[in-house]
TORPA-4810 file (N, C-alpha, C, O; in nm, 3 decimals):
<nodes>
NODE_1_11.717_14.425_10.567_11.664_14.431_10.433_11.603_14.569_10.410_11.536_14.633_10.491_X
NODE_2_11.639_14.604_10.286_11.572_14.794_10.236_11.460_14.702_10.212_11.471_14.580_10.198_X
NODE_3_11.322_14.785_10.206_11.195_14.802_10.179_11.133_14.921_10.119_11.014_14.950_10.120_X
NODE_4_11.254_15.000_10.053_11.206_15.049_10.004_11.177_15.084_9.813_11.205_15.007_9.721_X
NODE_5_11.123_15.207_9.803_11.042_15.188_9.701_11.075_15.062_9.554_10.991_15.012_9.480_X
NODE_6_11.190_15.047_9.555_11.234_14.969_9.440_11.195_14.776_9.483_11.151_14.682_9.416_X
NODE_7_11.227_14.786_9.583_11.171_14.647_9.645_10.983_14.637_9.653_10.920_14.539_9.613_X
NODE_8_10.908_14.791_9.726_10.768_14.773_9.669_10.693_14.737_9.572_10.598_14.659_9.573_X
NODE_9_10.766_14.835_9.432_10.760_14.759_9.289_10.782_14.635_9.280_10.696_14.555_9.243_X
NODE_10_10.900_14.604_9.312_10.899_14.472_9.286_10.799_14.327_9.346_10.755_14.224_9.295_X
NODE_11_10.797_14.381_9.459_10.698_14.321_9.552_10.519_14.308_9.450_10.461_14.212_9.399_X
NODE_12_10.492_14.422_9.457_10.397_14.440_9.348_10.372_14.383_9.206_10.276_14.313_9.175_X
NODE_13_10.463_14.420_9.133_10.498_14.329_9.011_10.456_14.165_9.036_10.356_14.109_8.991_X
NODE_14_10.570_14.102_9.126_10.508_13.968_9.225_10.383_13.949_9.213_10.325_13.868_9.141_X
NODE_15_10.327_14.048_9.305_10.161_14.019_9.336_10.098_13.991_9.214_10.044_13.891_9.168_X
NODE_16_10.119_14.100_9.176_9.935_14.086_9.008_10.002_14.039_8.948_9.925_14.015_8.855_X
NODE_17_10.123_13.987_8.906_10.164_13.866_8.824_10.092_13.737_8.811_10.029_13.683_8.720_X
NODE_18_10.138_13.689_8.998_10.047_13.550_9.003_9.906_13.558_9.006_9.829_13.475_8.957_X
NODE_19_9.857_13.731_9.108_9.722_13.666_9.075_9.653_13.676_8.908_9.572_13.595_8.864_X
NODE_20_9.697_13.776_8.843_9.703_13.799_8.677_9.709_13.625_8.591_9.607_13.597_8.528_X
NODE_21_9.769_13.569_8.592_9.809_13.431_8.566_9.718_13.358_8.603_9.648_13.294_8.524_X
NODE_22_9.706_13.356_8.714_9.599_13.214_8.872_9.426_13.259_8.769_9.370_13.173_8.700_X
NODE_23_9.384_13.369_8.780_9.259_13.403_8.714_9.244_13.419_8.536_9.130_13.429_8.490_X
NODE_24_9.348_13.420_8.452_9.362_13.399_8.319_9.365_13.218_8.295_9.388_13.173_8.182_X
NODE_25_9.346_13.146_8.388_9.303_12.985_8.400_9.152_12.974_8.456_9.085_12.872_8.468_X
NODE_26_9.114_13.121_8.488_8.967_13.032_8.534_8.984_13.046_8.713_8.870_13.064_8.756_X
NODE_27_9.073_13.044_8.814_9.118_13.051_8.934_9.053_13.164_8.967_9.063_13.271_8.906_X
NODE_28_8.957_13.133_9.101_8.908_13.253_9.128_9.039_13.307_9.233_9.131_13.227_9.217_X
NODE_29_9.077_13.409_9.329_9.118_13.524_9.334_9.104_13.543_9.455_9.122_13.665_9.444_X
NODE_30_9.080_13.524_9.610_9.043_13.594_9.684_9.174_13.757_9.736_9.294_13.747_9.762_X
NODE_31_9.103_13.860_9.735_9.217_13.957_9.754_9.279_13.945_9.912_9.210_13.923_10.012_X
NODE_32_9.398_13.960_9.912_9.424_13.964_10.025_9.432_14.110_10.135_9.455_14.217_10.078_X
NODE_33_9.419_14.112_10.245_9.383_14.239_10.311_9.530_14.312_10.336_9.548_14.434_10.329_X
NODE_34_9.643_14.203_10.371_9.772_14.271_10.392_9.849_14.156_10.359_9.807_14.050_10.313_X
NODE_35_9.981_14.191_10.391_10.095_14.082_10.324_10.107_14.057_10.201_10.036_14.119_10.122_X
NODE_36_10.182_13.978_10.162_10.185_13.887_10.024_10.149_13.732_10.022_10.225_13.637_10.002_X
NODE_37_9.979_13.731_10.054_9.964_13.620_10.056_9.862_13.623_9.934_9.813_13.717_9.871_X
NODE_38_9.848_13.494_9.927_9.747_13.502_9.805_9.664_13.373_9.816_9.710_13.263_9.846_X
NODE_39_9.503_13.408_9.781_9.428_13.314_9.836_9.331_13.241_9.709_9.210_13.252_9.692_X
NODE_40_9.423_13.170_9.636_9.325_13.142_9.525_9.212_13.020_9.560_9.228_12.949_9.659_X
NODE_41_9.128_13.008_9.494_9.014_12.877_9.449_9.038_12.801_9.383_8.998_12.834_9.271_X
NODE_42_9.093_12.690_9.381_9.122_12.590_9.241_9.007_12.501_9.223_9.018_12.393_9.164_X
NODE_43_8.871_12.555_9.284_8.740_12.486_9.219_8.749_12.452_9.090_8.734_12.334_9.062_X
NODE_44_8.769_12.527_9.009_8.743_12.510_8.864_8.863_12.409_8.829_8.832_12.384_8.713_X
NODE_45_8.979_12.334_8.853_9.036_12.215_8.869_8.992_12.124_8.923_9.020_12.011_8.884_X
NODE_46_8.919_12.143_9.019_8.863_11.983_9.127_8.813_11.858_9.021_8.835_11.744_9.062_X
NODE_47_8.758_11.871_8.907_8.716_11.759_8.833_8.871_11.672_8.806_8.906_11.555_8.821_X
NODE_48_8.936_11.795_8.760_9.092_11.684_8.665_9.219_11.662_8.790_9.328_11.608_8.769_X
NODE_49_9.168_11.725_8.931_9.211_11.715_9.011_9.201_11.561_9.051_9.286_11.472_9.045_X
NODE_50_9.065_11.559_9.095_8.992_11.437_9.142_8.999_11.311_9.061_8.986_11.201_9.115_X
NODE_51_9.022_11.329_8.912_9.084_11.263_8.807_9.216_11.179_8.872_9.209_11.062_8.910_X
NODE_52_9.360_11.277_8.877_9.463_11.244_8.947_9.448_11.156_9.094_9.537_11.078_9.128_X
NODE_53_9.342_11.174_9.166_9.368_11.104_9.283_9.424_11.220_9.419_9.478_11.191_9.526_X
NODE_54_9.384_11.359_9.361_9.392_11.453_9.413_9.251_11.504_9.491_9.171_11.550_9.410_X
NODE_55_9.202_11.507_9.635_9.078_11.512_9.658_9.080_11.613_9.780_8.977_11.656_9.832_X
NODE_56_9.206_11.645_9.819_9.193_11.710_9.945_9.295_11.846_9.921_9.376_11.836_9.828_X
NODE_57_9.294_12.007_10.024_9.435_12.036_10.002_9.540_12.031_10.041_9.637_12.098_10.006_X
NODE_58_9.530_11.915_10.151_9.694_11.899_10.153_9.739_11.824_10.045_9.840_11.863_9.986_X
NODE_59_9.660_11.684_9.995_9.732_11.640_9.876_9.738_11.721_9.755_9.808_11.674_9.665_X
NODE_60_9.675_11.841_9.731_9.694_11.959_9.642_9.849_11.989_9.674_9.944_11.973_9.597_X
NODE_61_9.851_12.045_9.828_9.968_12.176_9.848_10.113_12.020_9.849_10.216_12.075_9.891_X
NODE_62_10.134_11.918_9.830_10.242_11.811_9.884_10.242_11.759_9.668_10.342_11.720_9.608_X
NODE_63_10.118_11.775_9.611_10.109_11.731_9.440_10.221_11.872_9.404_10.322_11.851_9.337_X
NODE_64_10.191_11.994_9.450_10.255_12.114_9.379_10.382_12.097_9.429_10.476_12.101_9.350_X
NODE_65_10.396_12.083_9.513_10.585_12.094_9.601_10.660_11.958_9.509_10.764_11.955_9.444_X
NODE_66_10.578_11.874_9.531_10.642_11.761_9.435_10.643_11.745_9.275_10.729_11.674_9.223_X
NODE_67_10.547_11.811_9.198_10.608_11.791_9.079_10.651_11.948_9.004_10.739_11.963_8.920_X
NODE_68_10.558_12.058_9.062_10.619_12.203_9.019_10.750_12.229_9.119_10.853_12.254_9.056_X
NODE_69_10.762_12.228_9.240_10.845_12.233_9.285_10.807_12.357_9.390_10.902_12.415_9.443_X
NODE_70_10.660_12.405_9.423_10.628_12.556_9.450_10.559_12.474_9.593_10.485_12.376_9.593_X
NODE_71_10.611_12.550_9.712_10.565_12.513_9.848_10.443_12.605_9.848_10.464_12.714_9.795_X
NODE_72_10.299_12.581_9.903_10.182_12.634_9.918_10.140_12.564_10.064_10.204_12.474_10.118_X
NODE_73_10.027_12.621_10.113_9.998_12.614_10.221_9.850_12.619_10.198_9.807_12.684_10.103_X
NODE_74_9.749_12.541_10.295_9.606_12.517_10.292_9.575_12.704_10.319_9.663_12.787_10.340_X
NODE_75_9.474_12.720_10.314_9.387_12.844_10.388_9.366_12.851_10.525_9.342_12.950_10.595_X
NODE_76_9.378_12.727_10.556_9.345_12.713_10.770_9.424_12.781_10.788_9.389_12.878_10.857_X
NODE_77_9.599_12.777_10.735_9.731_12.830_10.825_9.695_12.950_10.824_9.723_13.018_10.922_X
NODE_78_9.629_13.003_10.723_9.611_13.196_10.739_9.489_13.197_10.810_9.472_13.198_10.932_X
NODE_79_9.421_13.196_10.736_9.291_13.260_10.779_9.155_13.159_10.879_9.033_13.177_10.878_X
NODE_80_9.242_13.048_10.961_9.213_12.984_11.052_9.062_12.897_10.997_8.956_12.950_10.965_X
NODE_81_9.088_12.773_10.998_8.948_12.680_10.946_8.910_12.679_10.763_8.810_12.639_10.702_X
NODE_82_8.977_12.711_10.737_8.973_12.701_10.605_8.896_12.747_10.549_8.850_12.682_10.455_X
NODE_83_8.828_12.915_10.585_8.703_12.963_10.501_8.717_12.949_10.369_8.620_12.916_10.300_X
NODE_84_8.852_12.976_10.308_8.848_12.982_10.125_8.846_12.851_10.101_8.946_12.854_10.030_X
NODE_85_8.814_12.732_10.100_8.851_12.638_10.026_8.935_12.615_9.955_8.954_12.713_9.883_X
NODE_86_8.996_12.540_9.934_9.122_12.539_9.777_8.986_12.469_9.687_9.011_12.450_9.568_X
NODE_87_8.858_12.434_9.731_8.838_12.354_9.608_8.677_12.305_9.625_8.620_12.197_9.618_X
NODE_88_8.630_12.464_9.654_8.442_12.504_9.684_8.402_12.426_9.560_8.283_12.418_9.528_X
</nodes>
């Protein structure tokens, strides 16, 4: 795979897209240090979450794969123990 500059842009574009989007809802943001990972807060959902029958994040990251169709992953898998919460 090239990596270069036309794929960086694009790569980029990617990035502040979602996080641009994730925080124009209220989603806080954590920045990430390297990669393309992205570490949002869906605190500010937990009420209409918890509504659904949604209380934890794996039933968050298994609710998104199943009705958006978008595979996500808790915060433990990265950054070990789950310092970000999906849902402080």
């Amino acid at each position: 795979m090239n990596f270069g500059p036309q794929f960086i842009l694009l790569y980029l574009r990617h990035y502040n897209y979602y996080n641009r989007e994730l925080r124009s809802v209220g989603v806080k943001v954590h920045p990430s240090s390297s990669g393309y990972y992205v570490f949002p807060d869906f605190g500010v959902c937990k009420p209409g979450l918890n509504a659904l029958g949604v209380r934890t994040a794996e039933q968050f990251c298994a609710r998104m794969l199943e009705e958006a169709g978008v595979a996500v992953s808790t915060s433990s898998v990265c950054v070990g123990g789950g310092r970000h919460s999906w849902a402080n």
